[in-house]
C-alpha positions in Angstrom: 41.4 91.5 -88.7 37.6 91.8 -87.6 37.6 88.2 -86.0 40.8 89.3 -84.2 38.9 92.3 -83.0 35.9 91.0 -82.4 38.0 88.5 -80.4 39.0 91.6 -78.0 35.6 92.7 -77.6 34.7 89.1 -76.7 37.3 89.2 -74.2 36.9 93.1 -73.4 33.3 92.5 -72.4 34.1 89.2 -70.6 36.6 90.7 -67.6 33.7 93.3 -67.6 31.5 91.1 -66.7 33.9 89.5 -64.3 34.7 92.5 -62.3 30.8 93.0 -61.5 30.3 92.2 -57.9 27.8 89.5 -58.9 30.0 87.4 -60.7 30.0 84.5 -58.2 27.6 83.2 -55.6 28.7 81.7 -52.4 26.7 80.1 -50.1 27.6 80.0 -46.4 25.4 77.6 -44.2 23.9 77.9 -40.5 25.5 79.7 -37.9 25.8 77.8 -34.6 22.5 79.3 -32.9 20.7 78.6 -35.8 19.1 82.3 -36.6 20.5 81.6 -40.3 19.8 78.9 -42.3 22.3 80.0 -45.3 23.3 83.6 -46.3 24.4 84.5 -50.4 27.4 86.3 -50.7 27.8 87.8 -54.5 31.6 88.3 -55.3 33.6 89.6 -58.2 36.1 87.0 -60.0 38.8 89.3 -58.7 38.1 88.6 -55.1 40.3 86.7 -52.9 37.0 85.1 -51.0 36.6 82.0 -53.2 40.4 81.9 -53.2 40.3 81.7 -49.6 38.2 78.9 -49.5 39.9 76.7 -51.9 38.7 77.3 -55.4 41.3 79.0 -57.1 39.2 78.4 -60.8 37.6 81.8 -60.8 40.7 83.3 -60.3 42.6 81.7 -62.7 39.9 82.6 -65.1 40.0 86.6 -64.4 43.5 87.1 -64.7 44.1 84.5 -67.6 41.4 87.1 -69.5 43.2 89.7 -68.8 46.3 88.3 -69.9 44.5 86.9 -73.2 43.1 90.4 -73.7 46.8 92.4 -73.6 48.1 89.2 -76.3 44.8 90.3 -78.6 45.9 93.5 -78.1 49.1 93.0 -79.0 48.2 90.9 -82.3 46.0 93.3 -83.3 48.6 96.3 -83.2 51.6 94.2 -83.8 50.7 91.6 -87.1 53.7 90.0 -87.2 53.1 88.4 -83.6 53.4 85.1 -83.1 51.6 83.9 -80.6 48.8 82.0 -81.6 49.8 78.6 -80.0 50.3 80.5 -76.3 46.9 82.3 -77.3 45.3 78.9 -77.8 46.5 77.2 -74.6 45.5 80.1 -72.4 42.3 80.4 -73.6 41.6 76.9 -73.6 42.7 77.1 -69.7 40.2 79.8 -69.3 37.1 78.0 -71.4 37.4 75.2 -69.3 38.4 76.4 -65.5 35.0 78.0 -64.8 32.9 75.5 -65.7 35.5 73.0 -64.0 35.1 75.5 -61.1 31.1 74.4 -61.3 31.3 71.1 -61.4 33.7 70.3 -58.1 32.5 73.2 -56.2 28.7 73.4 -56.6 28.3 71.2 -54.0 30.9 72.9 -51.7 28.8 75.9 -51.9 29.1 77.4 -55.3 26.3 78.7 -57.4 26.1 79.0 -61.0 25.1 82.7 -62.1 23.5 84.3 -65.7 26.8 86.2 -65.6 29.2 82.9 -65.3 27.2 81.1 -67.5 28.1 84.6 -70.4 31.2 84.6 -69.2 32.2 81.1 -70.1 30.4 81.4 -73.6 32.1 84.6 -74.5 35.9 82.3 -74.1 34.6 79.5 -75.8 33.6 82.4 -78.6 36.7 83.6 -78.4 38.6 80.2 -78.5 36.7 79.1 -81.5 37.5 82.1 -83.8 40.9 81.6 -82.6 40.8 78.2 -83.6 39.3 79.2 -87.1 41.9 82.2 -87.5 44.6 79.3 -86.7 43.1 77.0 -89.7 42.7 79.8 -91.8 46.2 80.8 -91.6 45.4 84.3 -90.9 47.3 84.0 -87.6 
């Protein structure tokens, strides 16, 4: 029961940290008189911005969290739930599409923040107790 909580907090503390507006940096390069070399735009995860220009990974990430979050919730409240295997996949989904996100868009004008970097380790956190709870047969 602690891991499960402790799972929520995880989670809890990871949407958090994806609804700040300096979740993401985007960089947008020179404008045509060439005033600007590049200007940083800090977004939240939530934001349709990165969305707009064609990386849908951060997105995926917030609101997979949130849904992770309600099924934790739900477990934790409900012990007879089962839905560890659709738990597992999610989070899995999660743990690897912002790092994904990183690696095909950094050069497309992505930047790789503190706060992305928590992020990601908070779901792998929470995926690995999953996994554990899973082994254990507490789940």
């Amino acid at each position: 029961m602690i891991k499960q909580i402790f799972s929520a907090v995880c989670m809890a503390v990871s949407i958090f940290l994806m609804a700040l507006p300096n979740g993401l940096e985007m960089h947008f390069m020179a404008d045509p008189d060439g005033d600007i070399l590049y200007h940083i735009v800090h977004v939240s995860h939530f934001s349709h911005l990165p969305l707009g220009y064609g990386n849908w990974f951060p997105t995926v990430t917030a609101w997979l969290s949130v849904t992770v979050l309600v099924i934790l919730i739900v477990r934790i409240i409900n012990r007879n739930n089962n839905t560890s295997r659709i738990l597992l996949i999610l989070l899995v989904i999660c743990a690897i599409s912002l790092p994904l996100s990183w690696l095909l868009f950094i050069r497309g004008g992505y930047g790789i923040t503190l706060i992305g970097i928590f992020i990601s380790f908070l779901n792998i956190v929470t995926l690995a107790l999953q996994i554990k709870l899973k082994r254990l047969g507490a789940v």
